[in-house]
MOPAC internal coordinates of N, CA, C and O (Angstrom, degrees):
PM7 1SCF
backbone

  N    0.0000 0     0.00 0     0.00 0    0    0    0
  C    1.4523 1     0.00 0     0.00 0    1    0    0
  C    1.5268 1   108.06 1     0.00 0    2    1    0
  O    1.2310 1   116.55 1   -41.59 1    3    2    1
  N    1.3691 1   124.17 1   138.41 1    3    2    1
  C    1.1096 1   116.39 1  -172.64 1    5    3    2
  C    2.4388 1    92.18 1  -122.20 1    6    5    3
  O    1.2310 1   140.10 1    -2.95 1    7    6    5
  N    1.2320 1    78.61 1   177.05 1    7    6    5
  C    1.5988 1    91.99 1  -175.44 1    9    7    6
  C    1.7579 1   106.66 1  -147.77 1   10    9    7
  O    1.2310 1   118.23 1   -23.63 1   11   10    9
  N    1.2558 1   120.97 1   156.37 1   11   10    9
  C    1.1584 1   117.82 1  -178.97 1   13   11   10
  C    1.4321 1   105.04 1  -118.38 1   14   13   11
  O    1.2310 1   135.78 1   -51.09 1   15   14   13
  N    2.0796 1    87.06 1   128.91 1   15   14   13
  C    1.1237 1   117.05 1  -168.30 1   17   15   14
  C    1.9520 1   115.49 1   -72.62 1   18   17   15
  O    1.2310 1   132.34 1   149.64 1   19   18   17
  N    1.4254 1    93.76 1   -30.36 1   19   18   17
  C    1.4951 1    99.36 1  -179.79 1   21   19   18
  C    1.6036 1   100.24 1   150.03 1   22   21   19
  O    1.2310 1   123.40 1   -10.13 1   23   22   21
  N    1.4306 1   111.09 1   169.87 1   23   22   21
  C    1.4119 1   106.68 1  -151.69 1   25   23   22
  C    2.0030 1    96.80 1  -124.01 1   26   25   23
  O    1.2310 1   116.41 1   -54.84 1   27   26   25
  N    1.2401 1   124.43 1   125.16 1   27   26   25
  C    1.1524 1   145.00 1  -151.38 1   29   27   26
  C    1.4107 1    97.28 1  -114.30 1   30   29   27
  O    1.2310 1   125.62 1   -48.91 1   31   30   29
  N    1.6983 1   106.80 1   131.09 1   31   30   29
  C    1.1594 1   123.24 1   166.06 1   33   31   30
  C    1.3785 1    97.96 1  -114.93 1   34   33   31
  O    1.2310 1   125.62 1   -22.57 1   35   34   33
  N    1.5884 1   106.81 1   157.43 1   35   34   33
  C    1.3482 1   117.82 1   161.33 1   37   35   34
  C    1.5494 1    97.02 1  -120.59 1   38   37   35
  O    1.2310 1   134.81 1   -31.46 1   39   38   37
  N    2.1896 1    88.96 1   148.54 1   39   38   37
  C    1.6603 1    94.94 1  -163.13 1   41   39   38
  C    1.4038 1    98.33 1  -153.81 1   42   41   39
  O    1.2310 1   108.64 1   -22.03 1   43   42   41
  N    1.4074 1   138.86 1   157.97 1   43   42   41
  C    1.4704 1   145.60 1   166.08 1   45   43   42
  C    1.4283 1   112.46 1   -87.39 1   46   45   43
  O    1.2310 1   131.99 1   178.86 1   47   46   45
  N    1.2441 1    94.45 1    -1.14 1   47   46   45
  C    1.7765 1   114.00 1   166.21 1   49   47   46
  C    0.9303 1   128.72 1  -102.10 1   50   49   47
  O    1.2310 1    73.41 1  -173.88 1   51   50   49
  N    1.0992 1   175.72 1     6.12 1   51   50   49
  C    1.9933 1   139.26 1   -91.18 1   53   51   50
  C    1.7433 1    99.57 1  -110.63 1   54   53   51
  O    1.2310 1   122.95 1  -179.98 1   55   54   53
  N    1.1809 1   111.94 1     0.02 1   55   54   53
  C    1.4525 1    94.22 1  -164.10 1   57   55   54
  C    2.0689 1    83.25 1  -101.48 1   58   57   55
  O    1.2310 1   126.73 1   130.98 1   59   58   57
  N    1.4149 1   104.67 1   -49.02 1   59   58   57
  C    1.5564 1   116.76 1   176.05 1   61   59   58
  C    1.4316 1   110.17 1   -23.71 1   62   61   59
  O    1.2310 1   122.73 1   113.51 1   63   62   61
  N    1.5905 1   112.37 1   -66.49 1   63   62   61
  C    1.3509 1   131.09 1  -142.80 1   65   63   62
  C    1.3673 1    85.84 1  -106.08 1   66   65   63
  O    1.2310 1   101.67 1  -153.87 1   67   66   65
  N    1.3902 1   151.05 1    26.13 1   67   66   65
  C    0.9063 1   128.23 1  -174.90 1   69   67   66
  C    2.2036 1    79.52 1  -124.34 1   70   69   67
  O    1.2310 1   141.80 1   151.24 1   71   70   69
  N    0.8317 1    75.29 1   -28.76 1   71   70   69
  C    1.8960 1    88.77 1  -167.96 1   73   71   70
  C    1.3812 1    99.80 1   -67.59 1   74   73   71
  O    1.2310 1   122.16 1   126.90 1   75   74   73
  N    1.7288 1   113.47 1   -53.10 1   75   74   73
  C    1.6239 1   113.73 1  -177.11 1   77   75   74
  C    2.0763 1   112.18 1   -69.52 1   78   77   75
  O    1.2310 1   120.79 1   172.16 1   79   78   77
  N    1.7116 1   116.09 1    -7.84 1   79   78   77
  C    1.1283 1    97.00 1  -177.54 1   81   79   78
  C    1.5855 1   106.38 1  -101.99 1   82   81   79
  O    1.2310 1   128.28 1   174.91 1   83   82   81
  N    1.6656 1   101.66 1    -5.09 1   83   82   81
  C    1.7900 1   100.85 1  -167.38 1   85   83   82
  C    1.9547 1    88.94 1   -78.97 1   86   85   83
  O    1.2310 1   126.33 1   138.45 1   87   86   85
  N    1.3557 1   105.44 1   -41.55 1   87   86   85
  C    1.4316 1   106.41 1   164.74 1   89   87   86
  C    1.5351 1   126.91 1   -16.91 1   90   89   87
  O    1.2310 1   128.61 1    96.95 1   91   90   89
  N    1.2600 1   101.02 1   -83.05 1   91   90   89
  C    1.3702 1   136.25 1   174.38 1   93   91   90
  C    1.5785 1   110.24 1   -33.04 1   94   93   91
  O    1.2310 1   126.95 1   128.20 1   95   94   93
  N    1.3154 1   104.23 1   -51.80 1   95   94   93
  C    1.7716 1   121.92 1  -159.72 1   97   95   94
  C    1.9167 1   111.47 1  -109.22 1   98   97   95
  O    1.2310 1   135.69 1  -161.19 1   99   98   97
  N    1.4233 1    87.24 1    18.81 1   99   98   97
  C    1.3351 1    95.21 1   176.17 1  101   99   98
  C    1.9658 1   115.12 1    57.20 1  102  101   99
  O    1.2310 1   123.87 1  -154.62 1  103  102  101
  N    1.3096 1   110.18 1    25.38 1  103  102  101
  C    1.5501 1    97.85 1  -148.82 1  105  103  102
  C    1.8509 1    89.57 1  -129.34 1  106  105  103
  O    1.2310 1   114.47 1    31.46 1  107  106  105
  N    0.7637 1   128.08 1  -148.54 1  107  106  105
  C    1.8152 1   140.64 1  -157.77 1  109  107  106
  C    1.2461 1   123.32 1  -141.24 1  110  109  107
  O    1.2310 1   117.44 1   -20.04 1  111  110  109
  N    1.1964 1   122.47 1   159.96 1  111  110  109
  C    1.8466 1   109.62 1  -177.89 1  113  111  110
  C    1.6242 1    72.33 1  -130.35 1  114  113  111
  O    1.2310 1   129.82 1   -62.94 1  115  114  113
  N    1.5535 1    98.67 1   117.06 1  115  114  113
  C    1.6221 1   122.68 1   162.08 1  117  115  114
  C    1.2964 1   117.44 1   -76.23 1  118  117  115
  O    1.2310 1   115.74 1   152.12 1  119  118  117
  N    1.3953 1   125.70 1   -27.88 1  119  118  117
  C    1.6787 1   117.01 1  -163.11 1  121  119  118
  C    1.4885 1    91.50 1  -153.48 1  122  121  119
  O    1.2310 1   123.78 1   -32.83 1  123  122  121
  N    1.0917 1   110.35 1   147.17 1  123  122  121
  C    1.7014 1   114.85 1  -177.01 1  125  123  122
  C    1.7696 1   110.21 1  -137.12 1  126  125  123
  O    1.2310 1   122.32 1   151.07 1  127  126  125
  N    1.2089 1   113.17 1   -28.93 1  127  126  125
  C    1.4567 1   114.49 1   161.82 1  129  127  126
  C    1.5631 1   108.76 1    56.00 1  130  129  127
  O    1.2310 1   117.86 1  -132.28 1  131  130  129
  N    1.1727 1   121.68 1    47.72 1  131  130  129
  C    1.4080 1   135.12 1   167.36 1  133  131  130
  C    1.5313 1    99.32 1    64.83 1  134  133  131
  O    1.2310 1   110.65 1  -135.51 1  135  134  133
  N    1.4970 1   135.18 1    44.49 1  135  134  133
  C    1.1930 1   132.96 1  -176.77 1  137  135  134
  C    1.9886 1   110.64 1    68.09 1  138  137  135
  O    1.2310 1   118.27 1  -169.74 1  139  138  137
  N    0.9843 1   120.90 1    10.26 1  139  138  137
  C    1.1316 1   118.92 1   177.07 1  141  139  138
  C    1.6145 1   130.19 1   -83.69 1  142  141  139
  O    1.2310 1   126.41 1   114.66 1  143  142  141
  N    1.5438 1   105.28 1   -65.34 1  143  142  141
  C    1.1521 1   127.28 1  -163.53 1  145  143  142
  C    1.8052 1    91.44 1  -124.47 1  146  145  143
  O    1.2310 1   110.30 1   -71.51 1  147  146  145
  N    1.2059 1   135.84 1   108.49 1  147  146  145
  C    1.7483 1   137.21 1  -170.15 1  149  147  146
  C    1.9814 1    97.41 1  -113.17 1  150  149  147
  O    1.2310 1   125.08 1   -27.70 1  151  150  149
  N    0.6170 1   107.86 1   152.30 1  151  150  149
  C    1.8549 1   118.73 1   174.83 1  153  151  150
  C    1.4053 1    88.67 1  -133.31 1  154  153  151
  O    1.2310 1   117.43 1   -29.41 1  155  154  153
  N    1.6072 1   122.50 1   150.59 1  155  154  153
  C    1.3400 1   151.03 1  -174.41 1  157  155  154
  C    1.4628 1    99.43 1  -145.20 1  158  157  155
  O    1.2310 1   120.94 1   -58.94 1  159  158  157
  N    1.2981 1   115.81 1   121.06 1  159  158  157
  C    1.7476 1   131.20 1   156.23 1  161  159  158
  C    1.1079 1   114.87 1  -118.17 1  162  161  159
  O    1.2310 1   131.03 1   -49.76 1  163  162  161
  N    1.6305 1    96.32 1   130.24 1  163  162  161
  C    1.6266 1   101.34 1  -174.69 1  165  163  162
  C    1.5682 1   110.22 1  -130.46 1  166  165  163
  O    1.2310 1   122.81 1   -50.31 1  167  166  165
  N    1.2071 1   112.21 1   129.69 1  167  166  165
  C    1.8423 1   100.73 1   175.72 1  169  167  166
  C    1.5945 1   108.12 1   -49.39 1  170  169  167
  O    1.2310 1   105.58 1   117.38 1  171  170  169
  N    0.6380 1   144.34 1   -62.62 1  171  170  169
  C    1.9125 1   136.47 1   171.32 1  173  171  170
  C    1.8319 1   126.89 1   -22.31 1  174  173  171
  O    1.2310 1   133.03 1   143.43 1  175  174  173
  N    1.4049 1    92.42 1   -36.57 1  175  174  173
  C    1.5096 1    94.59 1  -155.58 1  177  175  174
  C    2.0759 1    87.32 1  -105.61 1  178  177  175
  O    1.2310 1   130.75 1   -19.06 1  179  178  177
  N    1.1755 1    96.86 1   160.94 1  179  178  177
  C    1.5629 1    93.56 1  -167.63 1  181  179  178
  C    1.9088 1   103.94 1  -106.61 1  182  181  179
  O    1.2310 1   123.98 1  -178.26 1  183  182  181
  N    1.4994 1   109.96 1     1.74 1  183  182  181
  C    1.7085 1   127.37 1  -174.35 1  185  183  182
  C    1.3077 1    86.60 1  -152.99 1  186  185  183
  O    1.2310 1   133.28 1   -32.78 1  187  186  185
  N    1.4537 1    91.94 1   147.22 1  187  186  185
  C    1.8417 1   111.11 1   178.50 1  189  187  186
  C    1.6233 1   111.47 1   -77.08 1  190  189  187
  O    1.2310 1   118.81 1   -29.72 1  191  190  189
  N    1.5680 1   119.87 1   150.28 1  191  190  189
  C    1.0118 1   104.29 1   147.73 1  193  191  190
  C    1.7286 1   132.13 1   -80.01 1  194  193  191
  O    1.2310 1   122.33 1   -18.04 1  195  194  193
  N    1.0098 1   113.14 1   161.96 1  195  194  193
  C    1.7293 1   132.25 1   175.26 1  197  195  194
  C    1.3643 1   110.90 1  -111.02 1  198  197  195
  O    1.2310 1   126.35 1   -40.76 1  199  198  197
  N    2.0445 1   105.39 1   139.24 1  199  198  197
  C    1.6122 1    91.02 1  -178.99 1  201  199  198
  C    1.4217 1    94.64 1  -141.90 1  202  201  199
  O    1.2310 1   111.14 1   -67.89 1  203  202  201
  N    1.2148 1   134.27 1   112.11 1  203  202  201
  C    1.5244 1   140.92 1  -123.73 1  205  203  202
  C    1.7895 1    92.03 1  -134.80 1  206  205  203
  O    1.2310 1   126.86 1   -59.71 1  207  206  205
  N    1.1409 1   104.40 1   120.29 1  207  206  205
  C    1.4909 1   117.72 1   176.45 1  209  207  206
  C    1.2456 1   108.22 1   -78.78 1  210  209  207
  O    1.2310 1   126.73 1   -63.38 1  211  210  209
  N    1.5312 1   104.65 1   116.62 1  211  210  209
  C    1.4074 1   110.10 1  -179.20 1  213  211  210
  C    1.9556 1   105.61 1  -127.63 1  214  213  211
  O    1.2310 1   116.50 1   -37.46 1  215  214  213
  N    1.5156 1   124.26 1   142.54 1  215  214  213
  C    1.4396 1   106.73 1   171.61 1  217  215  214
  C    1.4047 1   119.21 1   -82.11 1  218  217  215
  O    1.2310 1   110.53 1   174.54 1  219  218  217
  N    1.0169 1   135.40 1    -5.46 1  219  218  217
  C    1.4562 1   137.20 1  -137.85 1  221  219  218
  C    1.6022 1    85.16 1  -120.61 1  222  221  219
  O    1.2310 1   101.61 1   -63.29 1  223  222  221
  N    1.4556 1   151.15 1   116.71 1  223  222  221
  C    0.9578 1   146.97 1   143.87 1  225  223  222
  C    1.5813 1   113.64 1   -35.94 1  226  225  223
  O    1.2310 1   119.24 1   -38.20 1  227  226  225
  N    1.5792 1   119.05 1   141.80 1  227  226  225
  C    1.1461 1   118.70 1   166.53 1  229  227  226
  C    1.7429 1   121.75 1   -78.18 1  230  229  227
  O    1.2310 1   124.01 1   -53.21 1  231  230  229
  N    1.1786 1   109.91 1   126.79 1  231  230  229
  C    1.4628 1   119.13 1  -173.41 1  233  231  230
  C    1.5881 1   106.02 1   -71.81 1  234  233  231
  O    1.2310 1   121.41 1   -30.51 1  235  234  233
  N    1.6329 1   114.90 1   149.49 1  235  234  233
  C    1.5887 1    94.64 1   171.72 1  237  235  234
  C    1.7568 1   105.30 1    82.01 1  238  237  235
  O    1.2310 1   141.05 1     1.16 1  239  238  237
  N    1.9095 1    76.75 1  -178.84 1  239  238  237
  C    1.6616 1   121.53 1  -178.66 1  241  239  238
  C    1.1257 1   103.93 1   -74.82 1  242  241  239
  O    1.2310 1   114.23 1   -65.86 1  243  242  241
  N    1.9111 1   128.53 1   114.14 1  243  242  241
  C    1.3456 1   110.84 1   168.08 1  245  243  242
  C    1.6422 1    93.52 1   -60.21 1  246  245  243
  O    1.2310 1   129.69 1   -23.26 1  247  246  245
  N    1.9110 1    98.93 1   156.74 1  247  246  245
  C    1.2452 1   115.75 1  -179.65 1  249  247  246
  C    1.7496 1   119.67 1   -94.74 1  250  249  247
  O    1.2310 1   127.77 1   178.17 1  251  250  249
  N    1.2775 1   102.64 1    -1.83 1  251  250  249
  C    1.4397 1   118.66 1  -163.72 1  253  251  250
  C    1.8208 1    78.86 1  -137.82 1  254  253  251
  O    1.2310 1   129.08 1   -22.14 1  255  254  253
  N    1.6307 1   100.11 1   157.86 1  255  254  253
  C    1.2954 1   102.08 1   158.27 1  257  255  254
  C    1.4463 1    89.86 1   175.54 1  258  257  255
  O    1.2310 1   124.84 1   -15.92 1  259  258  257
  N    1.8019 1   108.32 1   164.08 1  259  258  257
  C    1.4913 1   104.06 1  -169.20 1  261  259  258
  C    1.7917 1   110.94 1   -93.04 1  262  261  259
  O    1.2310 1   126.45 1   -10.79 1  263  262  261
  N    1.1832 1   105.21 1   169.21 1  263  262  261
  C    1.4483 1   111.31 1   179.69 1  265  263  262
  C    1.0023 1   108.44 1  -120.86 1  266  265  263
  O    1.2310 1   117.88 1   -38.18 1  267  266  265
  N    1.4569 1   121.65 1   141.82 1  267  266  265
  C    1.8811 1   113.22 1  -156.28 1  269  267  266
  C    1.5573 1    87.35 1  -135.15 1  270  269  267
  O    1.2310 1   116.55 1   -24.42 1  271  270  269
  N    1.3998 1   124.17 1   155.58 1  271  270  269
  C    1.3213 1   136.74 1   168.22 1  273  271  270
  C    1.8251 1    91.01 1  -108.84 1  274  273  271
  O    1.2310 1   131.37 1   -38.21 1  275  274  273
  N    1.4746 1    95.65 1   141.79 1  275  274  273
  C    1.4114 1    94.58 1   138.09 1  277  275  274
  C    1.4460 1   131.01 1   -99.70 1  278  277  275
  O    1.2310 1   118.33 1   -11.55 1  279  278  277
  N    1.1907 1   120.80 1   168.45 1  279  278  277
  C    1.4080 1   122.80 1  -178.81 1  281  279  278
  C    1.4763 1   142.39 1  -118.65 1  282  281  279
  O    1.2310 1   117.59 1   -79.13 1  283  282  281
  N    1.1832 1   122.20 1   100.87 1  283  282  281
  C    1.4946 1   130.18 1  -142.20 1  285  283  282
  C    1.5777 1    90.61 1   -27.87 1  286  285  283
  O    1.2310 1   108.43 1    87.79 1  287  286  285
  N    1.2683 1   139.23 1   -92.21 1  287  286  285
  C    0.7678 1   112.56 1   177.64 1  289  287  286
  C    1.2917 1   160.82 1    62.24 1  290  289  287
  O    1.2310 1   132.78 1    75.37 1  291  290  289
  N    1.4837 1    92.91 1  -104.63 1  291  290  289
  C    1.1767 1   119.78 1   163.58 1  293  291  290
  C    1.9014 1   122.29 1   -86.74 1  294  293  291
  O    1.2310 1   129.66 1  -164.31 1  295  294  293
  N    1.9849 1    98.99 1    15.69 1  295  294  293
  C    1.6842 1    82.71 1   157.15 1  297  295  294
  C    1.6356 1    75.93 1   101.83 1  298  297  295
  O    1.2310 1   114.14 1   167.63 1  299  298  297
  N    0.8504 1   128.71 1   -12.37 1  299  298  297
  C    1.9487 1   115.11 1  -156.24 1  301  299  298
  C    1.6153 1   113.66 1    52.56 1  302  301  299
  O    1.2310 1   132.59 1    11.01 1  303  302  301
  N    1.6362 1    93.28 1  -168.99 1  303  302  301
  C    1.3746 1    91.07 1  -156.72 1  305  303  302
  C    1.7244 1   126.83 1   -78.11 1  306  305  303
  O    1.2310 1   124.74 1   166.18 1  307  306  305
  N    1.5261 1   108.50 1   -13.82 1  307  306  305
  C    1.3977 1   112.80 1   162.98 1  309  307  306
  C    1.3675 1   123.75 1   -38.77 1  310  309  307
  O    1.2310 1   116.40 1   106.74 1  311  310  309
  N    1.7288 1   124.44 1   -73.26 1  311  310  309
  C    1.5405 1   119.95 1   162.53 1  313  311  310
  C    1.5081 1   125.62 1   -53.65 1  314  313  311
  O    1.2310 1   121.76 1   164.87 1  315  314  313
  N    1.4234 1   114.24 1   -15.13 1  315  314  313
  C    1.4882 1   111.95 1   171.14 1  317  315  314
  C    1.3283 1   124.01 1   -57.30 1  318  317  315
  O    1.2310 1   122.22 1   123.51 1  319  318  317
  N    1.9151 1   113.35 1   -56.49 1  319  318  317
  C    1.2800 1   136.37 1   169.43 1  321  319  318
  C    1.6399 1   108.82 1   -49.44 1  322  321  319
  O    1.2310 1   124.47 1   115.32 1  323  322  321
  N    1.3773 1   109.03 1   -64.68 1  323  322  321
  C    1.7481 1    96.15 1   173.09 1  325  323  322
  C    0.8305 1   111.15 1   -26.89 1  326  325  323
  O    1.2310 1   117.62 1   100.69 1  327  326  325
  N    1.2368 1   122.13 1   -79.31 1  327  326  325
  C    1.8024 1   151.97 1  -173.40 1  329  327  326
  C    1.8444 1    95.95 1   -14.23 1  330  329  327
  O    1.2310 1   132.42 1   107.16 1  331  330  329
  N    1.3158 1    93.61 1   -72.84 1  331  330  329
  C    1.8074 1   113.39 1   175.84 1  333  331  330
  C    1.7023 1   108.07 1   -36.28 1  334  333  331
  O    1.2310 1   124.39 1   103.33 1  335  334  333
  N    1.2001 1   109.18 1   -76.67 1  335  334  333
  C    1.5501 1   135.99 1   178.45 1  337  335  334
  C    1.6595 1    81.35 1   -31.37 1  338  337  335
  O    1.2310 1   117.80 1    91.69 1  339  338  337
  N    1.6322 1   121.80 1   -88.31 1  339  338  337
  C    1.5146 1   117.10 1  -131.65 1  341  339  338
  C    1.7259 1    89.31 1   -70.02 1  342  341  339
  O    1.2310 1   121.41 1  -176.22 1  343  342  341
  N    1.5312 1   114.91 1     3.78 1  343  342  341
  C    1.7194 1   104.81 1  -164.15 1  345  343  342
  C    1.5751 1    91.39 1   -82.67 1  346  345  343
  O    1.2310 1   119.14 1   122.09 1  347  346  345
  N    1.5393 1   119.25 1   -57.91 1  347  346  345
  C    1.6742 1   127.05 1   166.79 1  349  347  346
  C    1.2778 1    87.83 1   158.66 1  350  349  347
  O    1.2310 1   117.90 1  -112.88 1  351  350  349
  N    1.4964 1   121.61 1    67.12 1  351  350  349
  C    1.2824 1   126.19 1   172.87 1  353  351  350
  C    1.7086 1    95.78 1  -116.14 1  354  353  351
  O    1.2310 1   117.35 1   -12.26 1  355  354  353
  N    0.8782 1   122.65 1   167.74 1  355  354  353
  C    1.4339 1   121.25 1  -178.78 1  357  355  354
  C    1.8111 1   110.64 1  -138.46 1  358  357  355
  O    1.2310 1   124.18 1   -38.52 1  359  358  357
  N    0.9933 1   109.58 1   141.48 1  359  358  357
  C    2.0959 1   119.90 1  -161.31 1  361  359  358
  C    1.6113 1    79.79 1  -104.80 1  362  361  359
  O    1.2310 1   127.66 1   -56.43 1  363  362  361
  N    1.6963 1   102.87 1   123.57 1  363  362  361
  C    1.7264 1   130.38 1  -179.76 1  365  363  362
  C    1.6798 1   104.32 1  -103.40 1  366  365  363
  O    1.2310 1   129.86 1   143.64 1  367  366  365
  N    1.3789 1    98.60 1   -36.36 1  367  366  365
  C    1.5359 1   107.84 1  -170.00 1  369  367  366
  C    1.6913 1   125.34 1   168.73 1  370  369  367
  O    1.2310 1   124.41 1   -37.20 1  371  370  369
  N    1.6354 1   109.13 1   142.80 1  371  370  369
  C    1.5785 1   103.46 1  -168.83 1  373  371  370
  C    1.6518 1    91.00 1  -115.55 1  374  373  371
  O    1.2310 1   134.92 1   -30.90 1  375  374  373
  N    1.5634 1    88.74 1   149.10 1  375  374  373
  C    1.5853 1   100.48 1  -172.29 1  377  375  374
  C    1.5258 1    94.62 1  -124.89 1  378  377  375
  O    1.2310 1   125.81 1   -18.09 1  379  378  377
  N    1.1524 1   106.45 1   161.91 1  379  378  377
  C    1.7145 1   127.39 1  -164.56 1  381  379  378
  C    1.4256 1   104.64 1  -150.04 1  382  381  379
  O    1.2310 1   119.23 1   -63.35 1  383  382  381
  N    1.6862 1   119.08 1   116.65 1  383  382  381
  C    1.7095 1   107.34 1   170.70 1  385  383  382
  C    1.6777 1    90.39 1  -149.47 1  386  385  383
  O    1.2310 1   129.51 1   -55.15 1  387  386  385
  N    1.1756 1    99.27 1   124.85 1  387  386  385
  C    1.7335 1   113.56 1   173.12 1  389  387  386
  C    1.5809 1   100.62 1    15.51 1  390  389  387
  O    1.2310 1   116.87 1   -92.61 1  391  390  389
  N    1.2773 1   123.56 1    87.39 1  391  390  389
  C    1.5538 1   142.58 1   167.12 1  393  391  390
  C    1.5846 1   110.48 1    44.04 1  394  393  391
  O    1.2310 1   131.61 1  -127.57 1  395  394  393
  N    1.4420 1    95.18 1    52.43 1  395  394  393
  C    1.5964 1   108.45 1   165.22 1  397  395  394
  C    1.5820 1    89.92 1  -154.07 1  398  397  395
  O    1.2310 1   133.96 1   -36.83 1  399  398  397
  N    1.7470 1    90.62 1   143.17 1  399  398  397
  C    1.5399 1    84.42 1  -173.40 1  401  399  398
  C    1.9695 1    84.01 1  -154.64 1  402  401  399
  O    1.2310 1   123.63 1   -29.11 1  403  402  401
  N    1.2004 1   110.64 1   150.89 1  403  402  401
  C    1.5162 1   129.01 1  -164.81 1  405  403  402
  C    1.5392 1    96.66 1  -147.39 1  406  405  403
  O    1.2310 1   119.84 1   -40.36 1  407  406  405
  N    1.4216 1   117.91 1   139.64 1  407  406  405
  C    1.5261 1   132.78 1   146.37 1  409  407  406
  C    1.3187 1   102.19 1  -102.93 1  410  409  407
  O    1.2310 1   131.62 1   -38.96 1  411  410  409
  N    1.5163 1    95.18 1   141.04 1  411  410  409
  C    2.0939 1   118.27 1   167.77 1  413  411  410
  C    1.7433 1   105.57 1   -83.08 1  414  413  411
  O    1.2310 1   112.56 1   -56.35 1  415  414  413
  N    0.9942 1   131.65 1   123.65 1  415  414  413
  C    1.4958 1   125.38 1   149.73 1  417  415  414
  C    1.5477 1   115.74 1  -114.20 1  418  417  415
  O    1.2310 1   126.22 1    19.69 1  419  418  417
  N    1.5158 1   105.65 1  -160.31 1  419  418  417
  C    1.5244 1    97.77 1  -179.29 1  421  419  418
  C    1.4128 1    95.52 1  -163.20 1  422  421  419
  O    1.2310 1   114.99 1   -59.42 1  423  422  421
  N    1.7826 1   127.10 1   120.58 1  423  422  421
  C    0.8533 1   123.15 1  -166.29 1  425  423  422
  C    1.3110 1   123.39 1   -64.59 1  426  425  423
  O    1.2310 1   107.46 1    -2.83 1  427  426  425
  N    1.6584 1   140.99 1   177.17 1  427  426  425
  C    1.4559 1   128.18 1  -174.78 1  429  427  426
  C    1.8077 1   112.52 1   -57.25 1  430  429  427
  O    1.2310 1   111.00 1   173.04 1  431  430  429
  N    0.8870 1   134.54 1    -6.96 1  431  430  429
  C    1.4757 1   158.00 1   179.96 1  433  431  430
  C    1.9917 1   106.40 1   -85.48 1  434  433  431
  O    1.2310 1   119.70 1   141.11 1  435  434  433
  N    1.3360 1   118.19 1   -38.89 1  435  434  433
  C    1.3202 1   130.58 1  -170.31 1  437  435  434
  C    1.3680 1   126.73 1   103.00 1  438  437  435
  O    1.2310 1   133.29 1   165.29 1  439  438  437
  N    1.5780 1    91.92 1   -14.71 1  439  438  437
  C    1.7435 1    97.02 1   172.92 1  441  439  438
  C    1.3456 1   130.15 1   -42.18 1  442  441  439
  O    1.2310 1   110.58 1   -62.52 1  443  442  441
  N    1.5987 1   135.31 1   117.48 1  443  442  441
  C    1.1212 1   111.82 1   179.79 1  445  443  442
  C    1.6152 1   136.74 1   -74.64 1  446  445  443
  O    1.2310 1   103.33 1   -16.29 1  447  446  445
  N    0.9835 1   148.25 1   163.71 1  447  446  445
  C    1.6464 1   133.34 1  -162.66 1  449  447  446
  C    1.9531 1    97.68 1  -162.66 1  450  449  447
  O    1.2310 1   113.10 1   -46.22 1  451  450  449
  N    1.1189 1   130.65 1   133.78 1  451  450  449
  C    1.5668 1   122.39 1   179.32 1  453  451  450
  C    1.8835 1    84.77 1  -124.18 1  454  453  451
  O    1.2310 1   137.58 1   -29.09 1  455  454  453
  N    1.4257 1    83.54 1   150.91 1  455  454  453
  C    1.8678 1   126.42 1   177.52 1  457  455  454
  C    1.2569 1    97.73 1   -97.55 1  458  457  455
  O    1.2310 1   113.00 1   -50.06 1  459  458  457
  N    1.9305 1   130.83 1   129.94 1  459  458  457
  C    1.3856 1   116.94 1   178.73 1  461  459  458
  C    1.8023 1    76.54 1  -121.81 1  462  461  459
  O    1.2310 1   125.35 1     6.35 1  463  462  461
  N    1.4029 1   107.33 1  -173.65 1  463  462  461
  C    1.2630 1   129.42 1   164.33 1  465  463  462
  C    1.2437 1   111.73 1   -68.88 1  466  465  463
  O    1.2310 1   112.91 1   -33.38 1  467  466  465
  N    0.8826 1   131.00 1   146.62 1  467  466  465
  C    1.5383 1   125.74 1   158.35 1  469  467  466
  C    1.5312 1   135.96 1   -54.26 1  470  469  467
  O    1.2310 1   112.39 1   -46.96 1  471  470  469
  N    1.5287 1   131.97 1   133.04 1  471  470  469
  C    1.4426 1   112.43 1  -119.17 1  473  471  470
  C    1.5432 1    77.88 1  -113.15 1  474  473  471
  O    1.2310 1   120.10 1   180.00 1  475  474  473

């Protein structure tokens, strides 16, 4: 049986992108490892993220990417995405399917990440 340990980005940053997602997610960068290897905990997410210094840019479609709810709350997902946008997130594309509706962005890094409605 396996379990998930936590979810790993690769970045030319790790200390950067680890700072702009604890930002984002209301949450902390626990371990920073001389800019190498960064851990992110966030009350939301139930496994930390990882932001793993790599030189080689990733080519392409990340193949994995996270799926975010917004939260009434917080207004739903219209003021969320701003929020993203004015943080240095950038809007790729808005999707619409029979009263579910998600925007794609991509964090300052290019990673992609989608905003849903609140579920």
């Amino acid at each position: 049986m396996l379990t998930l340990g936590m979810i790993t980005f690769d970045t030319s940053d790790a200390l950067e992108l680890s700072k702009w997602w604890a930002g984002q997610l209301d949450g902390e960068v626990v371990e920073e490892n001389d800019g190498y290897f960064c851990i992110v905990k966030t009350p939301m997410l139930p496994v930390p993220l990882a932001f793993q210094l790599v030189e080689e840019p990733t080519a392409g479609k990340n193949r994995i990417h996270l799926d975010l709810a917004a939260t009434s709350s917080a207004g739903g997902r219209e003021p969320v995405v701003a929020k993203l946008v004015a943080g240095g997130a950038s809007l790729v594309d808005q999707q619409r399917m029979e009263g579910f509706a998600w925007d794609v962005l991509r964090d300052p890094h290019g990673n992609i990440f989608c905003v849903s409605d609140p579920h």
